[in-house]
Structures are given as structure tokens and as C-alpha cells.
C-alpha positions in Angstrom: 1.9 -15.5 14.1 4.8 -17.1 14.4 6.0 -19.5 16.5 9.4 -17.8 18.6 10.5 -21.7 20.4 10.5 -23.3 16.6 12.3 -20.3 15.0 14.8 -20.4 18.0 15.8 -23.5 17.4 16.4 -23.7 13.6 17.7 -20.0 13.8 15.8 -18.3 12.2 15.1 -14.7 12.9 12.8 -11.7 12.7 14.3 -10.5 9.6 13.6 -14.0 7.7 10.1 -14.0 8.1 9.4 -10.1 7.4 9.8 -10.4 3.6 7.5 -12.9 0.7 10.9 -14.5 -0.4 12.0 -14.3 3.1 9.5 -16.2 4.3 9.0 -19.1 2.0 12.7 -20.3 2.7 11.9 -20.0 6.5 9.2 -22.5 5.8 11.7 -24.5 3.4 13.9 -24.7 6.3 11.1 -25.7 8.7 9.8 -28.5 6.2 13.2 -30.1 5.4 14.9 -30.0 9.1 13.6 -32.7 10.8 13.0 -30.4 13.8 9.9 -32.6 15.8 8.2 -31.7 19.1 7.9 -34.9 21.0 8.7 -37.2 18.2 6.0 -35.1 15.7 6.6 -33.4 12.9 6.1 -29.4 12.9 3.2 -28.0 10.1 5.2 -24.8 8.2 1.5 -23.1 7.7 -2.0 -23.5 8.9 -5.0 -21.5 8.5 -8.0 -21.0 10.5 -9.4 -24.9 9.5 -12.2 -25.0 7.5 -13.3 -21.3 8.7 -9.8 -20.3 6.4 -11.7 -18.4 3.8 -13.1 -16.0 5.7 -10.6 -15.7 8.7 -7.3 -16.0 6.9 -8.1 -15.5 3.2 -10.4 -13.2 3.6 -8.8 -11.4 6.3 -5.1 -11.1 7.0 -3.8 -12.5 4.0 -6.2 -9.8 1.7 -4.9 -7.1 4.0 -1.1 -8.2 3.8 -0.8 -8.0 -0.4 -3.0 -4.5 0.2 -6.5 -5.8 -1.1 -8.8 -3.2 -1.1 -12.8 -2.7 -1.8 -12.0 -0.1 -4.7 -10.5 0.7 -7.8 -8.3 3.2 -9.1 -10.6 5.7 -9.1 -11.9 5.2 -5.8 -15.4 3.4 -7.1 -16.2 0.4 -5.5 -15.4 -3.3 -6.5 -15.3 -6.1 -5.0 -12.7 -7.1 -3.1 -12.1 -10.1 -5.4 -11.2 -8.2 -8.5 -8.2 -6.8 -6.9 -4.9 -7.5 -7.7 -3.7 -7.3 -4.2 -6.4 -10.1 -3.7 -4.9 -11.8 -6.3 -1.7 -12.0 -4.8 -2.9 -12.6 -1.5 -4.3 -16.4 -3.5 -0.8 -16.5 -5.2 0.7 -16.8 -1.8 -1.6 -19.6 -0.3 -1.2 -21.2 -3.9 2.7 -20.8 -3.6 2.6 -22.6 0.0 0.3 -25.4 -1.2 2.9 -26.0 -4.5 5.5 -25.7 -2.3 4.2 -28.3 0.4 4.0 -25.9 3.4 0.5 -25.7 3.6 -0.9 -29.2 3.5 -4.4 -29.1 2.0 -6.1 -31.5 4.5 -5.9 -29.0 7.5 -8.2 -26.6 5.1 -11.3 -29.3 6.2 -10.6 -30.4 9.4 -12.7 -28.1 12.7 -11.5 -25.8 15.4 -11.2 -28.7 17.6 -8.8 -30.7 15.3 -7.0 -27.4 15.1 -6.1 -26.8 18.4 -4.7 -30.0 18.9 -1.9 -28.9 16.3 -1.4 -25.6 17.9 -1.7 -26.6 21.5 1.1 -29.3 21.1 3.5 -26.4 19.4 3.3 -28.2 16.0 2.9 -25.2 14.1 5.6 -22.7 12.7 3.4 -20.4 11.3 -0.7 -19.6 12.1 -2.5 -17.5 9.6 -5.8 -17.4 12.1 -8.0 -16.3 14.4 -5.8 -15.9 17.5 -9.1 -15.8 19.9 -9.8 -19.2 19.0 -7.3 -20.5 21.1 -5.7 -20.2 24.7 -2.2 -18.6 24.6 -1.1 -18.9 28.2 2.6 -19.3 28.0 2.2 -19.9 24.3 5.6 -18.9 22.4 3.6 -17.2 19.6 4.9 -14.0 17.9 3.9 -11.2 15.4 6.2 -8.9 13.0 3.4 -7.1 11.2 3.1 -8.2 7.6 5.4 -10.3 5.4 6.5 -7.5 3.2 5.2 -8.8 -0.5 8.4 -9.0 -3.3 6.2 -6.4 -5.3 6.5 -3.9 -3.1 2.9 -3.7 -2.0 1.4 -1.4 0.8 -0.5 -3.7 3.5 -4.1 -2.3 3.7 -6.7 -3.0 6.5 -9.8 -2.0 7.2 -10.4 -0.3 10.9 -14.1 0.6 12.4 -13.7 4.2 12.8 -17.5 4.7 13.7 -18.5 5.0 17.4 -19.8 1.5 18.4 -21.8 -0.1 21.1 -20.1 -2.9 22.4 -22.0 -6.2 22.0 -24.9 -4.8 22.8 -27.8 -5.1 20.4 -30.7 -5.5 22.3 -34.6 -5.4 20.8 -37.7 -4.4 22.8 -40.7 -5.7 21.6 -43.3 -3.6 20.6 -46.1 -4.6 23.0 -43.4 -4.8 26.2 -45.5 -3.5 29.2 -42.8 -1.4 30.7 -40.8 0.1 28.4 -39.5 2.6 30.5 -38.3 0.0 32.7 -36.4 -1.5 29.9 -34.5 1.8 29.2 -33.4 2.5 32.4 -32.4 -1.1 32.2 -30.7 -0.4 29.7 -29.1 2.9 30.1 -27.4 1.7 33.4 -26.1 -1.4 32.2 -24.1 0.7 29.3 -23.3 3.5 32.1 -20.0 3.5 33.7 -21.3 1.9 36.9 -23.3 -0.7 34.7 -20.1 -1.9 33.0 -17.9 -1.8 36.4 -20.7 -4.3 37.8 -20.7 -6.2 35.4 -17.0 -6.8 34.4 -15.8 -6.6 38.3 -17.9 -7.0 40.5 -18.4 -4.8 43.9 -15.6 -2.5 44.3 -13.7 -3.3 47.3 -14.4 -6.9 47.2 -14.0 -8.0 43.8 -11.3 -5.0 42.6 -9.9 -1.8 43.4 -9.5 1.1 41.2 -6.7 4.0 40.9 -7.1 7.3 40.1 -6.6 6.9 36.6 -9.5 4.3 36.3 -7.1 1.2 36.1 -9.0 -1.7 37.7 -7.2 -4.4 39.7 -9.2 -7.6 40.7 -9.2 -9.0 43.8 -8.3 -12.9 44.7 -12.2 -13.4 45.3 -12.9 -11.2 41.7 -10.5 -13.2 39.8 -12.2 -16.8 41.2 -16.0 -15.0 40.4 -14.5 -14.6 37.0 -13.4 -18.0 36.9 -16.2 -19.5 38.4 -19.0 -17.6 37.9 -18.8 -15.0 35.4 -17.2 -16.2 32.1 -20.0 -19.2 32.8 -22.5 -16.8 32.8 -23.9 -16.3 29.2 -26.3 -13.5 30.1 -24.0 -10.9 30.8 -22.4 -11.0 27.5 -25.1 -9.1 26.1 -24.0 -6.3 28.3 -19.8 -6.6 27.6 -18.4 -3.9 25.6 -14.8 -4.5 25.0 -13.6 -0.8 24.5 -14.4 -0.4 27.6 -12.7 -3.6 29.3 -9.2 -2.7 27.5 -9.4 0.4 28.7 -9.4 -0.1 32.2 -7.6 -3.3 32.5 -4.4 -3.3 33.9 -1.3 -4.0 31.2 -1.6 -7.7 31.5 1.4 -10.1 32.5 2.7 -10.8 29.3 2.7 -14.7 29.6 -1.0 -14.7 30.5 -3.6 -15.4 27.1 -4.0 -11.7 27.2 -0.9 -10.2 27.0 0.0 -12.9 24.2 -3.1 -11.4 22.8 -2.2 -7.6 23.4 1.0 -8.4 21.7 -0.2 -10.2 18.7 -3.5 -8.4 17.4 -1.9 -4.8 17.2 1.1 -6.0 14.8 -0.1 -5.4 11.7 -2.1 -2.1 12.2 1.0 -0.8 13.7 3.4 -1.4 11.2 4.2 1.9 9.7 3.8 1.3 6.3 0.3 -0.1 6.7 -2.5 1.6 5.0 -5.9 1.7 7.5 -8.7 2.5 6.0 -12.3 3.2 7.3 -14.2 0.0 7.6 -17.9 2.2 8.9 -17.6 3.1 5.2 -18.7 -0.4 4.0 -21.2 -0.9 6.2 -23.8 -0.8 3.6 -22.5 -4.5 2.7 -24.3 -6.4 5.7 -27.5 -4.6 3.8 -30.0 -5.3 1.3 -28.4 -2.4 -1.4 -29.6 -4.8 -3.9 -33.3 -6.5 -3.8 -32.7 -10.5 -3.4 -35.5 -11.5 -5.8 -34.3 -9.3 -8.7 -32.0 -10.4 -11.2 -29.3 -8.9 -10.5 -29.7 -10.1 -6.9 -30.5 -13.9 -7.9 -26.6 -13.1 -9.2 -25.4 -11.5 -6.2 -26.2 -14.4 -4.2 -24.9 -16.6 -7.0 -21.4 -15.0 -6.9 -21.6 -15.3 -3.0 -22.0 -19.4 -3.6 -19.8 -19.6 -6.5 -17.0 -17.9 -4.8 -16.6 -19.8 -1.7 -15.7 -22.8 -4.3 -13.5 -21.1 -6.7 -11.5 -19.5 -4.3 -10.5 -23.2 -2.1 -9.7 -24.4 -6.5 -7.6 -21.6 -6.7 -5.6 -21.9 -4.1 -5.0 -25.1 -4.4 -4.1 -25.5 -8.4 -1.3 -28.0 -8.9 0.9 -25.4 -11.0 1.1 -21.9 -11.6 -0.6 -23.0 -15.4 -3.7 -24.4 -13.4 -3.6 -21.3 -10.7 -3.9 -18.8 -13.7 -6.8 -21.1 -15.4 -8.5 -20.9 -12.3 -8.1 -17.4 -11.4 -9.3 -16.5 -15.3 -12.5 -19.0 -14.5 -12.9 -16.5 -11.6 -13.0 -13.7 -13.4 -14.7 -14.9 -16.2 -17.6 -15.9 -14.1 -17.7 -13.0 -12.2 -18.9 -11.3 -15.3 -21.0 -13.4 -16.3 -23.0 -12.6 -13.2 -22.8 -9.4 -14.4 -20.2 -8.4 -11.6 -19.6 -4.6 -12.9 -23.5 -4.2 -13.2 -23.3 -5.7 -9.0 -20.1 -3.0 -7.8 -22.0 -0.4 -9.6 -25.3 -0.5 -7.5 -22.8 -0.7 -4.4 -20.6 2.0 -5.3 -24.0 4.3 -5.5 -24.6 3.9 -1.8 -20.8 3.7 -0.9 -20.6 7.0 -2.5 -23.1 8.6 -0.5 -21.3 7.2 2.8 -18.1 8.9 1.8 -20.1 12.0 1.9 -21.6 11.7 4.8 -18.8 10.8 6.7 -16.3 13.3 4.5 -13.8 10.3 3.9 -12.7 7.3 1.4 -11.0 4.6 0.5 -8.0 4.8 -1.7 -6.3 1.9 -3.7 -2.9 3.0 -2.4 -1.6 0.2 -4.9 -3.1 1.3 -8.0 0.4 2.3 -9.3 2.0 -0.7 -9.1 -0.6 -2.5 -11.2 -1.1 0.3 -14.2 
């Protein structure tokens, strides 16, 4: 995400940002021009704090260099071991070097955070957009920064049906189960999910014939006031349904920025999207904890969250390719291959099931 008032000003333009080299001299730009908002200086790159492993590393910067769960022959690895990934820490690396991404906003919290992106400090957010409120907030997004290799993005998309947020247990000695499920039932029905995002029709909203729901000025203080407060009904909220009968939102408000933002990369033509249902074996136990080979599964979990924060943040490329070789090394000394194989078992037998795969639609460029 980019931030439109700070590229405005220093001119720079849609086209800077939308390649690798493109990008770093937009930051090059933003770190030696003085620009300030309100007598401060302006941050060329943040993450998502000290969440940025798993919401930007992890997440969109993986996707953008086209990091995928498998190899060339469409077995699974870890995500780690490919050499989109690798890029994808090449990048942060090349930021840190470069002094656009200063180290000490990689440990400070979500609170800290928003103080830099609420004041308009920041050029460019590699985040978790939800995090913060964008009402009026000048924040952009092109889709990917095109990497200098010629990589495909790649991101994963849950193509399964879901359930909303609900996942709700009944205990096993509950005296009226049957209560429970009709409970249930309605709350996930289509006059459940009106109630409980609206309201009563013609007093909190109105609806169209196309479904399109409108609050009232006494729905939109309940929301305000009452509902967003209200912590038991988000057991009951199911978002596919909200976004599809919310009205398109005035793009100034935190949803519209939000409408704009989140869809950028998916839609981008060239991006690869890939079925995320088919990895949903991960958040299982495929391997049993207290065997060996999952006392070293839960030792690369640890040992990676370190590695990766002293890769990124080598002093020169020399160090960055130490560190990335430590990575790798280690890896297989936690027997790593032995790890992707028991995974790939099971991921196998979800391709089948669901008659799809993943494809490593950058294999070629790394042969």
C-alpha cells in the first residue's frame, strides 16, 4: 500500500512503484528528499510491527516473488525452501541494506504502529490493512511490485465453501440440543444474518430488490453504539454474506479504502491463485508431536521464526547468503525432506479429493 499524498508530492507515479528496480529508487527518493509531514520525517517501508513475519513476510511479500508450497513436480515443501521465498527475504534484506526499512519498527506493537501510519509518516505499508482505520486515509494499491526476474506472483485463495466465523461446540451433556440447532440454524439463515447485521427491517435498513441493504440513521447509530460493542454477535458474523449485501461503500469511508486495497493483488492479471482448502491439512496433526520427527517439526517451527528476522537483516549480501545457507542447512538437519514428505502424503490425497493442485508456475526460471 502506498501512500498517493507522499507520491503526489515527490512525483512519483504508478509506474515507479510497479517494478523491483522501480521501486527501490521510489524509496531512494523518499529517503533522501527531505519531504516531512508536520516537521517529521516520512518511513520509506514498514511492515506489520513485530507481527511482520507472519503478516508481511509470510504473506504478501511470499506471494509477490511467487512463493509456493511445492516443488517442481508438484510434491509438497515447505514454503521456505522456495526460491520465490527466497527472493521475497532478498527484498526485505535489500530495503534493510539500503536504509528504507529501519530495523527497529520490526519490534515495536500495533499501537506504536499506528501512530506512524495515522500521522501519514509512511510511504509504503507492507501489512495488515484491517489493523488500522482508513477513513480518508490516502492509501493506494497497484497489485504486486513486478520482481526484476520476471517472476509470476502466486497467492493462495480459500476455494472451499466456508462458514463464516462461526465455529460453535455443543457440549455433549447440553439438555436441549435441539434447541441449540434451531439456534443455530436461524442464526446462519438468511433472516438470522439480516438480524444480526441490520437490525429490523424498516427501522434499522431497507432492502432493494436485488438484496442490497441500506441502513437507516437509527441502524447506523445501533452500529455505532450498540453493535460493533457487542462481542456476542461476532460469533454469528459471516463476512461473505455482509459484502454481499452491502451497498458499494463511499470510497473515502474505511471500507471503500478497504474494497480498493485488499483486491489489488489477486486481480492483477498475471497473478497465479492457487487453492488454499488444499493445505488445510497444515493446521493438523499429519505428524504425531512426540515422535521424532515431530520433536523436529516443532523444532523447525522455533528455529525459523529466528532465522528468518537474521536473514533479513544481514549487514551485506555476503552475510544474507551465510544466513540463508544456515537456513538451509538446518533445515536438513531436522530432517526437512523426511517432514515435506509425510505432508505431501496427505496433500496428495487432498488433490484427489478435490480434483485440483498446486503448480510451481516459477519452476522454469530457477532450473
Amino acid at each position: 500500500m502506498f501512500n498517493k499524498e507522499i507520491m503526489d508530492a515527490l512525483g512519483i507515479t504508478r509506474e515507479d512503484v510497479q517494478t523491483e528496480d522501480g521501486f527501490y529508487a521510489a524509496c531512494e527518493k523518499v529517503k533522501t528528499s527531505g519531504y516531512q509531514v508536520d516537521g517529521q520525517s516520512v518511513l520509506p517501508v514498514v511492515l506489520q510491527c513485530n507481527l511482520w513475519i507472519n503478516s508481511s513476510l509470510d504473506g504478501i511479500v511470499a506471494w509477490n516473488f511467487g512463493a509456493v508450497p511445492v516443488d517442481e513436480n508438484g510434491n509438497y515443501r515447505h514454503t521456505e525452501l522456495s526460491p520465490g521465498y527466497k527472493n521475497g527475504l532478498k527484498f526485505l534484506n535489500n530495503l534493510v541494506q539500503d536504509g528504507y526499512l529501519d530495523v527497529n519498527t520490526l519490534t515495536i506493537d500495533e499501537t506504536a504502529l499506528k501512530t506512524y501510519l495515522d500521522a501519514k509518516r509512511v510511504f509504503c505499508w507492507i501489512g495488515n490493512q484491517a489493523q488500522q482505520d482508513k477513513t480518508n486515509m490516502p492509501w493506494v494499491s497497484f497489485g504486486p511490485i513486478l520482481a526484476s526476474n520476471g517472476a509470476r506472483p502466486a497467492m493462495p485463495v480459500n476455494q472451499s465453501a466456508g462458514t463464516g466465523w462461526i465455529q460453535t461446540l455443543v457440549s455433549k451433556d447440553c439438555k436441549n440440543p435441539e434447541k441449540i440447532a434451531k439456534l443455530l440454524s436461524w442464526a446462519s439463515s438468511q433472516e438470522g444474518l439480516l438480524v444480526n447485521y441490520y437490525g429490523t427491517e424498516g427501522t434499522d435498513y431497507t432492502i432493494d430488490e436485488k438484496g442490497i441493504v441500506t441502513r437507516t440513521e437509527e441502524g447506523t447509530k445501533k452500529l455505532a453504539e450498540e453493535y460493533d460493542n457487542n462481542v456476542l454477535m461476532w460469533p454469528f458474523a459471516n463476512t461473505s454474506f455482509e459484502r454481499n449485501t452491502e451497498p458499494v461503500p463511499d470510497p473515502t469511508s474505511n471500507r471503500g479504502v478497504e474494497v480498493a486495497l485488499m483486491p489489488a493483488l489477486g486481480n492483477y492479471a498475471d497473478t497465479y491463485i492457487y487453492d488454499e482448502s488444499l493445505l488445510g491439512f497444515r493446521n493438523s496433526t499429519v505428524i504425531e508431536p512426540s515422535s521424532d520427527l515431530g520433536i523436529k517439526l516443532s523444532q523447525v517451527k522455533t528455529y525459523l521464526e529466528s532465522q528468518k528476522a537474521k536473514i533479513v537483516t544481514a549487514a551485506s549480501d555476503e552475510a544474507f547468503e551465510t544466513e540463508y545457507q544456515n537456513m538451509i542447512d538446518t533445515l536438513n538437519q531436522y530432517e526437512i525432506t523426511a517432514i515435506d514428505e509425510e505432508y505431501n502424503k496427505v496433500y496428495q490425497e487432498y488433490c484427489e479429493k478435490k480434483g485440483s493442485s498446486i503448480e510451481d508456475v516459477n519452476a522454469d526460471l530457477y532450473k
